[in-house]
ZAMARGU-4260 file (C-alpha; in steps of 0.2 Angstrom, whole numbers, plus 5000, padded with zeros to 4 digits):
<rodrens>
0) 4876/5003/4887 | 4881/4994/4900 | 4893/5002/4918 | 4911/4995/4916 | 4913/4981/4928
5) 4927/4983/4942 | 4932/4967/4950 | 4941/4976/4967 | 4953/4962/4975 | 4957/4963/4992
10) 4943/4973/4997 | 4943/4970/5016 | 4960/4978/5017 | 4964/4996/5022 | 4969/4999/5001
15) 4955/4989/4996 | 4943/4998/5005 | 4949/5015/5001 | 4945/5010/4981 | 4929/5002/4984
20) 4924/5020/4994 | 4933/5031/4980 | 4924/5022/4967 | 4907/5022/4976 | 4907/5042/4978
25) 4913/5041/4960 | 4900/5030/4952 | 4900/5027/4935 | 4905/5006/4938 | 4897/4990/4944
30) 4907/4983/4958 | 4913/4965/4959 | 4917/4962/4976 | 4921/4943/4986 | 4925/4939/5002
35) 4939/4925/5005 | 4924/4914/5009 | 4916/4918/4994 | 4933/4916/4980 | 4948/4911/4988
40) 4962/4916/4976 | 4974/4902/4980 | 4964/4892/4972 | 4966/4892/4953 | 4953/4882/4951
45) 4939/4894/4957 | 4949/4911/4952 | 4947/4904/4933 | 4929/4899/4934 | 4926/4915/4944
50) 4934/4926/4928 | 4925/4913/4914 | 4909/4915/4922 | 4910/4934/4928 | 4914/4949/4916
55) 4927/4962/4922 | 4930/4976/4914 | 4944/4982/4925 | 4955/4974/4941 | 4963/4984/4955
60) 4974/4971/4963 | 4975/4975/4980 | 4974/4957/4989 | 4991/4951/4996 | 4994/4940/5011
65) 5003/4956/5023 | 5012/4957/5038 | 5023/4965/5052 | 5042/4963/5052 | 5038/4948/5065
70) 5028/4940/5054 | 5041/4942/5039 | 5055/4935/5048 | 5046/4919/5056 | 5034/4916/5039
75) 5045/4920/5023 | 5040/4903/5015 | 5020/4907/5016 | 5024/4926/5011 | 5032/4920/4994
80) 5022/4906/4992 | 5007/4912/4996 | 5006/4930/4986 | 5016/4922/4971 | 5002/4909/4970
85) 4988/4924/4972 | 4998/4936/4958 | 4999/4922/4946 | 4980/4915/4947 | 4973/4932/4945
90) 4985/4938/4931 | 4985/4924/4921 | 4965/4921/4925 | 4962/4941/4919 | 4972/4939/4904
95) 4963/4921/4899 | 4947/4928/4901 | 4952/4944/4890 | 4951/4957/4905 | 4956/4972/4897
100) 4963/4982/4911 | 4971/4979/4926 | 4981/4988/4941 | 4994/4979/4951 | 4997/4988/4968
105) 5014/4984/4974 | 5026/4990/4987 | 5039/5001/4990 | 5050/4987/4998 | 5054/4982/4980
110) 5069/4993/4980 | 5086/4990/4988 | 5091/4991/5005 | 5103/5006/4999 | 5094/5012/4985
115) 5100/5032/4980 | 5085/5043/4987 | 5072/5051/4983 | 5070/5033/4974 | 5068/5032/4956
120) 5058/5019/4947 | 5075/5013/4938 | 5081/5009/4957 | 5072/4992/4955 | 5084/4975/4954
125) 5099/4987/4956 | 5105/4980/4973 | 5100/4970/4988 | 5083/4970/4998 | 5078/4975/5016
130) 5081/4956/5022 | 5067/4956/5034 | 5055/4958/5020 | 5064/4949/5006 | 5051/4936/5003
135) 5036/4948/5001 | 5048/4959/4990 | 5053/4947/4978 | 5033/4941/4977 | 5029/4960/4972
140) 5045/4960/4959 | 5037/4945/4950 | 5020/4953/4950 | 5026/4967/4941 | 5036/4958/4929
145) 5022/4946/4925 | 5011/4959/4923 | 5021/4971/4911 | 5024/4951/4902 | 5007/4949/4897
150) 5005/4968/4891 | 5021/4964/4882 | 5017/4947/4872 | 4999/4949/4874 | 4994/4967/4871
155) 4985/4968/4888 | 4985/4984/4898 | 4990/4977/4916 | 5000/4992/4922 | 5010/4993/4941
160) 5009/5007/4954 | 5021/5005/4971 | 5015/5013/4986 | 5024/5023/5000 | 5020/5021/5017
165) 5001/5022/5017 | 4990/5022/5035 | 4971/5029/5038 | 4957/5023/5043 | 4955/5001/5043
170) 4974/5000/5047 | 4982/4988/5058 | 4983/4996/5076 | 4989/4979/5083 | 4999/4985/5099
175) 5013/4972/5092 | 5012/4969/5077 | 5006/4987/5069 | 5014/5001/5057 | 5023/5013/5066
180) 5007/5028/5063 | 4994/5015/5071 | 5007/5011/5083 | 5010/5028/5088 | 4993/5033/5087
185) 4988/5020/5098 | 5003/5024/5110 | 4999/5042/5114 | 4978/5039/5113 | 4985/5027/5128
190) 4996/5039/5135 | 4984/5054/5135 | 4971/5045/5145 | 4984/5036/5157 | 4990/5056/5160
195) 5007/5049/5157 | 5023/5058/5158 | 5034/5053/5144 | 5030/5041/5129 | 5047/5033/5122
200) 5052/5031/5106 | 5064/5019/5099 | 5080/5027/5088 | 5086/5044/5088 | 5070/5051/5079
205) 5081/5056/5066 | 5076/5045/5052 | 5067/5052/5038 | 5050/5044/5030 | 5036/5048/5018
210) 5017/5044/5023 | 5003/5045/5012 | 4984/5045/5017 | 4976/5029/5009 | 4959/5041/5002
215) 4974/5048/4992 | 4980/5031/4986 | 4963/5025/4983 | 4964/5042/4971 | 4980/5041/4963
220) 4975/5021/4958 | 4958/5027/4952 | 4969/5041/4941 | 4982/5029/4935 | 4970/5016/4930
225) 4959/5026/4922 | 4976/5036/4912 | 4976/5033/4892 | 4986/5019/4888 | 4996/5029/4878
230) 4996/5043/4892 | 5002/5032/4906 | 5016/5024/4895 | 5024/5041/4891 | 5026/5044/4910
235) 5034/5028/4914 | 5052/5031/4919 | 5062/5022/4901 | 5065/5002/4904 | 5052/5003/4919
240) 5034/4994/4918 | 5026/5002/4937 | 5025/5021/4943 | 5028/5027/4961 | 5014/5033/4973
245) 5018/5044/4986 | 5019/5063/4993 | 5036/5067/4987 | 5036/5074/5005 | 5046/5065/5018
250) 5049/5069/5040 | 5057/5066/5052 | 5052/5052/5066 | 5055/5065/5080 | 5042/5078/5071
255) 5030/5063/5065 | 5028/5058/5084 | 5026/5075/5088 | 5013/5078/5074 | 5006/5063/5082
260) 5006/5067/5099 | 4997/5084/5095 | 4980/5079/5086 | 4980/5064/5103 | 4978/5079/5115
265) 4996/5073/5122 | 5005/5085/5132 | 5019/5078/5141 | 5035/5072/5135 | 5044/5061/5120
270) 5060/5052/5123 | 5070/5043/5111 | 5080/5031/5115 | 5097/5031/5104 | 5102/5013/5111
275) 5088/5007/5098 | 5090/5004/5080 | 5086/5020/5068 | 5084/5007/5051 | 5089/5015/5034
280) 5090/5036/5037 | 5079/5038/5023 | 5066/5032/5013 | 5058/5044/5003 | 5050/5040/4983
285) 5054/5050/4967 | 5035/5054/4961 | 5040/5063/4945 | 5033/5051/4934 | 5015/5053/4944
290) 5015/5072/4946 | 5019/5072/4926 | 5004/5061/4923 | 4992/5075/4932 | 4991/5070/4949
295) 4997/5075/4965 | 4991/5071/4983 | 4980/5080/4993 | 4978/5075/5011 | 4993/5084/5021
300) 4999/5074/5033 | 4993/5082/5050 | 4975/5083/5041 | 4978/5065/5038 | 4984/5061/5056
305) 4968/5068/5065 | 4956/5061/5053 | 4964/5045/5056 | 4964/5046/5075 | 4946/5049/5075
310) 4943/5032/5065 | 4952/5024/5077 | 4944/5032/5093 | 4927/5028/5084 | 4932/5010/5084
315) 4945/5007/5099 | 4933/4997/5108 | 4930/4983/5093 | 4951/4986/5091 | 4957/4981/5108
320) 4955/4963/5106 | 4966/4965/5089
</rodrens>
């Protein structure tokens, strides 16, 4: 009997590559992997002959076209655009060629600007979006939508999981353009090594926000897809189609820079700035339906933290140009 096929897309990213690693420790599956160079998936020509001529078992959609604030703002056409085009090749490609199975990974921008925390599934379309990332919010709305439409109508199993803020090894530590844990990771690797005195923060430090190591996402995915249909539909939250992933465990800014700056050896002093904008005070997602399907997190964050910085002080020397 043949290995279930498993086509990952988006390998090359930080997600991507955190599946293809859980999966490989896990074995049990033949991987289907292709660069951009090899399958581009704007092109709906090439994803359709790719699925017609390749048989995939299951799909762990984790290519997206992704970006800083920055790149949000200037760029909202080709982050619409471009990841509406990508969602609707592969999903309707899988479902033509009869793929079974199929994992969606979305974002937790999806949810309103205001939404009630800790964020309940049901919180989706209730209000209005984070403007800066509006465009790739709406692209991840319609990938859900479309992918619970064709399980709908069709009887496929392509089910949805929205992350929290993820970080780990492969992430962007782009001094501009990064996430604020490779931003602040970066910063205070700096800092130690330039014995500076103080290391300023931007905000108060008060805001709270939940991380999650991207090994434990590549977990919860591999749990999720791998639920009973019948299993993972009796933990969706009622009227939803997608399930949260996350720690259930949020902190501040002030103690995550602090957390930060001890694994980086850092000794000397963090200022926040107040005169800087804080954003929303909280963002912090409801995991109950996860938990209830049998899975909880495992990487706390610190433990997380240090094993990051070591990837990064591994490969700060190919990182500096990026």
């Amino acid at each position: 009997m043949s290995l279930p096929r498993v086509f990952v897309a988006g390998h090359r990213g930080m997600v991507g590559r955190a599946i293809v690693r859980r999966l490989e420790s896990l074995g049990g599956v033949e991987l289907e992997l292709r660069t951009r160079a090899e399958l581009d998936l704007t092109d709906q020509r090439a994803v359709r002959a790719f699925f017609a001529s390749t048989r995939v078992d299951q799909i762990y959609f984790a290519a997206a076209r992704v970006g800083g604030i920055h790149a949000n703002e200037t760029y909202p056409a080709e982050f619409l655009y471009d990841n509406l085009v990508i969602q609707t090749n592969v999903i309707h490609a899988a479902h033509e060629a009869g793929v079974p199975r199929l994992l969606f990974l979305g974002s937790s921008c999806i949810y309103p600007k205001l939404a009630p925390q800790p964020i309940v599934e049901d919180a989706l379309l209730t209000g209005p979006l984070e403007p800066t990332n509006e465009a790739y919010a709406i692209a991840k709305i319609a990938g859900i939508k479309l992918c619970a439409a064709y399980t709908r109508q069709y009887g496929r199993d392509y089910r949805s999981v929205m992350p929290t803020n993820l970080y780990g090894p492969s992430d962007n530590f782009h001094p501009e353009n990064s996430h604020v844990i490779p931003g602040m990771l970066r910063r205070f690797d700096e800092a130690t090594a330039g014995n500076v005195d103080a290391v300023a923060m931007w905000g108060t430090g008060t805001p709270l926000r939940e991380f999650m190591h991207v090994d434990d996402m590549a977990a919860a995915a591999e749990h999720v897809m791998n639920l009973p249909s019948a299993a993972y539909r009796r933990c969706l939250v009622d009227g939803t189609a997608h399930m949260n992933v996350g720690t259930g465990v949020d902190c501040t800014i002030a103690e995550l820079a602090a957390t930060v700056a001890r694994v980086s050896g850092y000794c000397g002093r963090i200022d926040f700035d107040a005169t800087r904008p804080d954003g929303t005070p909280r963002k912090l997602l409801d995991v109950s339906a996860l938990h209830a399907s049998g899975w909880r997190h495992t990487i706390e964050l610190e433990e997380g933290l240090a094993a990051t910085r070591e990837w990064f002080v591994a490969n700060r020397d190919s990182l500096r140009s990026s």
